[in-house]
N, C-alpha and C positions, 0 to 999 in steps of 0.2 A: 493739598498735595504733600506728598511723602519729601523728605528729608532723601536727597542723593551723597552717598559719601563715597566719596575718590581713595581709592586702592591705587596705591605702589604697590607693585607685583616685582620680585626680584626674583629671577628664576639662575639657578646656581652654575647652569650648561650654558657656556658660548658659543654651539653648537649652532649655527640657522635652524637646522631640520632636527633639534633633539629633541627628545620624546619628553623631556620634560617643557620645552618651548609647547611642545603642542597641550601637552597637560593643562598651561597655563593660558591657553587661546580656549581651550574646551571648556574651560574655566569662567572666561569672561563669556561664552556663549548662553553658559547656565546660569549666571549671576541673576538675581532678580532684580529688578529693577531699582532697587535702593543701592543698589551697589553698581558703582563703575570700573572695570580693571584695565589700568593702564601699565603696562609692562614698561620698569626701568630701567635700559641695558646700565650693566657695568663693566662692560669691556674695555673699555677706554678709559678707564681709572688708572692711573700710575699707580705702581706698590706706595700703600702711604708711610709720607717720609713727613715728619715733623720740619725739616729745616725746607722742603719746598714748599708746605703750608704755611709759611710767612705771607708768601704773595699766593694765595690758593690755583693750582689750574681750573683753567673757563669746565674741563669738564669735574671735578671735584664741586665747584659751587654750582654749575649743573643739576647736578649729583643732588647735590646736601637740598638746595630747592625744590626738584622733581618730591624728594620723600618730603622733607618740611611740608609742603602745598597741600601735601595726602590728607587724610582723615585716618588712614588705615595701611596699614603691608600684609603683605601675603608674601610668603615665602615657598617656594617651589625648586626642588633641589634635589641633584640625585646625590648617589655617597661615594665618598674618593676616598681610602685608606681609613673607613670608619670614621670619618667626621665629613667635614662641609668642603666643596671644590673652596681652592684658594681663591678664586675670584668675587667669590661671594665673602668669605670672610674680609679681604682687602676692602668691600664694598661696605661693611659691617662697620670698621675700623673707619672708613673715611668719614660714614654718616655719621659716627659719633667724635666726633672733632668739628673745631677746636674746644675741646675741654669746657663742660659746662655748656657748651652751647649743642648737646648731639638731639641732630634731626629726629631722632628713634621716639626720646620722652614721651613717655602716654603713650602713642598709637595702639590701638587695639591690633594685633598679631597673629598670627597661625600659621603651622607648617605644613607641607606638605612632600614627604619624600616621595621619589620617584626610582624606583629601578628595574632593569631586567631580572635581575635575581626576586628570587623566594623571598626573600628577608623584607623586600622593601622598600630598604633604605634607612633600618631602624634609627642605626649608629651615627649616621646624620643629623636625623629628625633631632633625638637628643643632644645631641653634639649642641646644634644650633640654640636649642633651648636655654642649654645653658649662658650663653649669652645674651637670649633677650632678656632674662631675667633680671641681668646687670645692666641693659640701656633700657630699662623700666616700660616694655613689650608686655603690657598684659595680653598673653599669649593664651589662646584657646584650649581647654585642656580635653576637651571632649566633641564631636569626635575625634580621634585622634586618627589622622592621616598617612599609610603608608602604601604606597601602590607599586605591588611586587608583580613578576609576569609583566611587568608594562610594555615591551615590545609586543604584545598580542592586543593593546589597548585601544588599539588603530589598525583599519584598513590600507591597501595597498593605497589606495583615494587618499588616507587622513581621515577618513569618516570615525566618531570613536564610536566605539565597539555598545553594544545593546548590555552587554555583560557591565562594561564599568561607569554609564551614564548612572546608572542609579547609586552608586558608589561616590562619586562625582557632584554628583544633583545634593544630595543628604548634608555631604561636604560644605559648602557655599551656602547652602542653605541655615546652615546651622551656623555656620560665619557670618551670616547677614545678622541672623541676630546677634552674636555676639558683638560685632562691628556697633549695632545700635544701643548697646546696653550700656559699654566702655568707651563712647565718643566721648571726649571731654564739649561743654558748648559753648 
């Protein structure tokens, strides 16, 4: 039997019904069976503050254990002023504390922007990159993931759309391998 490896999915909308939450459900429906997605909320992170990470809060070490446990992250994100919503970078900043000890090291990586516009979500995608590269996110470089139009990605139901399954499907799939190539064991 194949090797299952556990995805932290961090999707960058604290939206319930955001289209990037569903991007990241659509996600785990298409995953092949080597891959498991379990979405991390980071809502309930406190902005991180160095002087209340003395005594960490229960959801910070949460947090930092949901991604440690993983094998893998996925990042799911739409674009707020050309970079990454704040809640995801907060979420970024907690996983990688206290100093030397960040959750991130190795994990195998990939993004995926989400938005209503044309673009994408380019300026996110990258935005984020730049930082996995610094908490050592050997990050997917091919395909590269940007899904523009995505209010049209979904039916009035939540059904996704016949047009971005196969967009979607090639995604994860080409993540699975990569997830298996850069597992550390």
């Amino acid at each position: 039997m194949s090797k299952v490896y556990t995805v932290a999915v961090l999707v960058g909308s604290l939206r319930k019904q955001s289209i990037n939450r569903k991007v990241a459900l659509a996600l785990a429906e298409l995953a092949p069976a080597s891959l498991r997605l379990n979405i991390v909320e980071i809502g309930d992170l406190a902005l991180y503050n160095e002087d209340i990470d003395v005594t960490p809060p229960a959801a910070y070490s949460t947090f930092r254990d949901q991604v440690s446990s993983s094998d893998a992250v996925l990042f799911v994100t739409p674009e707020y002023n050309r970079s990454v919503p704040a809640p995801l970078k907060n979420a970024i900043d907690v996983g990688s504390r206290p100093y030397g000890k960040s959750a991130w090291s190795g994990k195998p990586g990939a993004v995926i922007s989400v938005s209503p516009g044309a673009v994408g979500g380019f300026g996110a995608n990258h935005h984020l990159r730049q930082s996995l590269v610094f908490l050592d996110v050997p990050c997917m470089q091919q395909p590269e993931a940007y899904l523009g139009g995505a209010g049209s990605a979904f039916d009035e139901a939540g059904k996704l759309s016949e047009k971005v399954r196969p967009f979607l499907q090639g995604f994860i799939d080409a993540y699975a391998k990569w997830v298996e190539q850069h597992t550390k064991s």
